[in-house]
C-alpha positions as CSV (number, residue, x, y, z in Angstrom):
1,X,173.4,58.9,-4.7
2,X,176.9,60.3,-4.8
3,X,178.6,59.0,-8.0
4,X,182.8,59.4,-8.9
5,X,182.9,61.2,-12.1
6,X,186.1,61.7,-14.1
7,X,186.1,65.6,-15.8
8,X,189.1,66.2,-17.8
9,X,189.3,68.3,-21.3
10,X,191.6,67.1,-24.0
11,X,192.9,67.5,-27.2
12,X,191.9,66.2,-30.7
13,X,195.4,64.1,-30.5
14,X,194.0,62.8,-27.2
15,X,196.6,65.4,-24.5
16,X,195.2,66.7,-21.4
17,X,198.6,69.3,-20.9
18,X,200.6,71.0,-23.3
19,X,204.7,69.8,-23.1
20,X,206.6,70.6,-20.4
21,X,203.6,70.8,-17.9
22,X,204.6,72.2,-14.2
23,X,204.3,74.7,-11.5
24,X,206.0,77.1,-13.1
25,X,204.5,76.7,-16.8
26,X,200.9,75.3,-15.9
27,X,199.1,72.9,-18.2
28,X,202.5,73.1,-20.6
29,X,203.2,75.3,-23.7
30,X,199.6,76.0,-25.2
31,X,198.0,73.9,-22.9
32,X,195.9,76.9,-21.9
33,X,194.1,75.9,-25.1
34,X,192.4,73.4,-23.4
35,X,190.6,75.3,-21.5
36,X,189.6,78.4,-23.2
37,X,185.7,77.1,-23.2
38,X,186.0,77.7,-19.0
39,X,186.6,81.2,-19.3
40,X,184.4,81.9,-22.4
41,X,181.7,84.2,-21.6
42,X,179.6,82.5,-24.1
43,X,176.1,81.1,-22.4
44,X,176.6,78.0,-24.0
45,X,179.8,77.5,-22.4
46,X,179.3,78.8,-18.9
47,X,175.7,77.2,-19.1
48,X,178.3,73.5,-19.5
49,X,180.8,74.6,-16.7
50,X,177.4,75.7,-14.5
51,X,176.2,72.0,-14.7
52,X,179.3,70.4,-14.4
53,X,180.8,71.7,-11.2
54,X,177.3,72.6,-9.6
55,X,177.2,68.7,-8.6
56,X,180.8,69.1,-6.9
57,X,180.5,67.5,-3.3
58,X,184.4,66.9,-3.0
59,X,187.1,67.2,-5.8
60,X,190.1,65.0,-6.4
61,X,193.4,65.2,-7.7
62,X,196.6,64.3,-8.2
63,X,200.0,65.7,-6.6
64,X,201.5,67.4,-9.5
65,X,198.1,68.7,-10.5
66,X,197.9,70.5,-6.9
67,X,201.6,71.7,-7.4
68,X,200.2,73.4,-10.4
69,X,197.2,74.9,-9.2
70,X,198.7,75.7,-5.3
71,X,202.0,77.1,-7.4
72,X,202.8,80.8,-8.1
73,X,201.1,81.1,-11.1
74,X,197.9,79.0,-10.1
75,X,194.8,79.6,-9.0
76,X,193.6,82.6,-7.7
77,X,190.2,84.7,-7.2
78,X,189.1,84.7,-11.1
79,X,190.8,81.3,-12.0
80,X,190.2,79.0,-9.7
81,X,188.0,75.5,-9.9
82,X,185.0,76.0,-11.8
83,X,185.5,79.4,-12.4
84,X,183.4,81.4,-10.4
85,X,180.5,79.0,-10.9
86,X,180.6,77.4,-7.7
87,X,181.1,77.6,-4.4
88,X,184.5,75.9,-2.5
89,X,183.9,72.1,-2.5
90,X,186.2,70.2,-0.2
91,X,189.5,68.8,-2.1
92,X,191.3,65.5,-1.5
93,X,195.0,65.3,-3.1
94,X,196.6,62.2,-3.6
95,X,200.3,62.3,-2.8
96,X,203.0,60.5,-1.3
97,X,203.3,62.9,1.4
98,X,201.9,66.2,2.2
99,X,203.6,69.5,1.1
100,X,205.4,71.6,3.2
101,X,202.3,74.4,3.1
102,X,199.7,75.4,1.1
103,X,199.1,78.9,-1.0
104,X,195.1,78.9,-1.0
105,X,194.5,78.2,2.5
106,X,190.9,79.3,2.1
107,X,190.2,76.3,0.4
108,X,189.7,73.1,2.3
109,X,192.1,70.3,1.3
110,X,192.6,66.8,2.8
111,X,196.2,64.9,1.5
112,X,195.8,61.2,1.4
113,X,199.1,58.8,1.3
114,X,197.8,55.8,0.9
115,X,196.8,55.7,-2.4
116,X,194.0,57.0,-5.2
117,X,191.4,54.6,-3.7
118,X,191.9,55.9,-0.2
119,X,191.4,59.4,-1.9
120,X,188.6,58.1,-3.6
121,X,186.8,57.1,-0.4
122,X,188.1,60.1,1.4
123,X,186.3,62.3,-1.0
124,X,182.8,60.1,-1.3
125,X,182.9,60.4,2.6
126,X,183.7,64.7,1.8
127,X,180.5,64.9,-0.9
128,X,178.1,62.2,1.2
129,X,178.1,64.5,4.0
130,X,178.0,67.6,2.0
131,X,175.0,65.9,0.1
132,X,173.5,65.5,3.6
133,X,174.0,69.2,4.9
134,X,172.6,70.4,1.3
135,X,169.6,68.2,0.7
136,X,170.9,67.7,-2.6
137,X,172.8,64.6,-4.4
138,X,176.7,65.9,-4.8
139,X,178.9,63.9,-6.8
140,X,182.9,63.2,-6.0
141,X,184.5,64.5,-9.3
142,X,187.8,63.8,-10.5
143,X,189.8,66.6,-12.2
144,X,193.0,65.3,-13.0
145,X,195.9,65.1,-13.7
146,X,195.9,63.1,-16.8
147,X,197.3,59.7,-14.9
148,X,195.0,59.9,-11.8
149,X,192.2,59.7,-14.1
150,X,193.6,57.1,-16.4
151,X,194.5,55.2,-12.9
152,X,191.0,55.8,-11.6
153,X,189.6,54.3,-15.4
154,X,191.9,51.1,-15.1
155,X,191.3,50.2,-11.2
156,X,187.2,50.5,-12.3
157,X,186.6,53.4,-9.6
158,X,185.1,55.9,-12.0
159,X,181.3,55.9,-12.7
160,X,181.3,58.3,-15.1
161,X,183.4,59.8,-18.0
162,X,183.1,63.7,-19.4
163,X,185.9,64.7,-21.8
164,X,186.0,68.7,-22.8
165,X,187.3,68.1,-26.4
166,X,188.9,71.3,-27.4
167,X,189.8,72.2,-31.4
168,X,193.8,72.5,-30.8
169,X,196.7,69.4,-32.1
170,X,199.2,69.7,-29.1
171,X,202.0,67.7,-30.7
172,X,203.4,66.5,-27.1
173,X,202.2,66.6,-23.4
174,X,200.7,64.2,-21.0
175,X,198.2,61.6,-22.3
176,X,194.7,60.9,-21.0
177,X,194.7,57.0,-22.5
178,X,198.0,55.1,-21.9
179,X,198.6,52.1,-24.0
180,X,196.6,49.2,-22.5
181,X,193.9,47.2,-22.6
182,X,191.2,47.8,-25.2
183,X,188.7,49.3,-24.6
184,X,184.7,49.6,-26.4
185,X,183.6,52.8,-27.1
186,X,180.4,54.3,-26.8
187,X,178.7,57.7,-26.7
188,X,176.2,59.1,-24.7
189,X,175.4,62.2,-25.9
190,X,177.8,65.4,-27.6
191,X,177.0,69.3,-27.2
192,X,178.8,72.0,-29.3
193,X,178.9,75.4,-28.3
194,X,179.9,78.6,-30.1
195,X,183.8,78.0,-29.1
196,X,184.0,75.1,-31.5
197,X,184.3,72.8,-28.7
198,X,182.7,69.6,-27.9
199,X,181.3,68.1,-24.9
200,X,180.8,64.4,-24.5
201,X,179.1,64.3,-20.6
202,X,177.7,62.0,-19.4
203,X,179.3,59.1,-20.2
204,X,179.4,55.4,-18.6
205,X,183.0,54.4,-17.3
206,X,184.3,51.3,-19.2
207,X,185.3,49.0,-15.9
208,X,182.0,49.5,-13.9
209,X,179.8,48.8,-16.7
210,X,181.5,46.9,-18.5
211,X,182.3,49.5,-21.5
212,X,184.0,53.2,-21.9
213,X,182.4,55.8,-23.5
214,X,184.0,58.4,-25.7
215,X,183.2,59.4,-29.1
216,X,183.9,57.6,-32.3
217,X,183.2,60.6,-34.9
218,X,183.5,63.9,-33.9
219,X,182.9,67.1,-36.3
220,X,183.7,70.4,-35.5
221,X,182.5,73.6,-36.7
């Protein structure tokens, strides 16, 4: 069965960019931080970003996330999604209106105006039929930014929550958690790898079940 899963890796003071995020400074100054456990070539860590992007069936994100990773200084053959542990899911951008062009035309990208539930379905259609051709179950992840997640929480379209909890204090950037509703708390399960990072997959969404998960207590080594 093809689940929406949010995947998004933050900081201890709860920022999934640096400040001043854009296309021509990425994730914001020392927002590369974030995700130094992607490109570790610990086993640990690549063992993590194996599991997490081998269930890919279709990707979404947001507009100023693609303008980012599409820009200049994006993605390219060594930095692109998942890293070089898997293969080229389809990806479905939600935007108010499609760019101009695209840089990585060797990836497959669908652009949906009529907002992130649209995208949402877009993509389940994108990792259903994927799941069908593969014989496998693919999942429809969501990748960010920061908002289309925290969107995607608060309208109860997410199944699942994994935050990448990287050892770095930003200051300033662009917030996972908005100020809102509460929300209960409850962890699934944690894994620590050599980069002093911790995992928390695998975690129930709040609005689908009825509670978020996200840890309470976290220790770092």
């Amino acid at each position: 069965m093809t689940r929406i899963l949010a995947d998004i890796s933050v900081s201890l003071d709860g920022f999934v960019t640096g400040p001043d995020p854009g296309p021509d400074n990425g994730l914001g100054t020392g927002g590369e931080a974030l995700h130094t456990w992607a490109f570790s070539d610990a086993p640990d860590d690549r063992r993590v970003l194996r599991e997490a992007t081998a269930r890919s069936g279709a990707v979404v994100l947001g507009r100023r996330l693609f303008d980012v990773v599409d820009g200049p200084n994006g993605w390219d053959d060594k930095s692109g999604y998942g890293a070089g542990e898997v293969g080229k899911p389809a990806f479905v951008v939600v935007t108010s209106s499609p760019p101009e062009s695209v840089r990585l035309t060797d990836l497959d990208w669908t652009f949906v105006t009529t907002g992130l539930p649209g995208a949402v379905t877009a993509a389940r259609e994108r990792a259903e039929a994927a799941s069908s051709d593969s014989g496998k179950d693919l999942d429809v992840v969501l990748m960010g930014g920061g908002a289309t997640i925290g969107s995607a929480l608060d309208a109860g379209l997410v199944d699942a929550l994994t935050l990448h909890l990287a050892p770095v204090v930003l200051g300033a950037g662009t917030p996972l958690f908005t100020i809102g509703a509460p929300r209960t708390l409850v962890q699934r399960s944690v894994t620590s790898t050599s980069t002093a990072t911790l995992r928390v997959p695998r975690i129930s969404s709040a609005h689908v079940r009825g509670q978020t998960a996200c840890p309470s207590v976290v220790t770092l080594k």
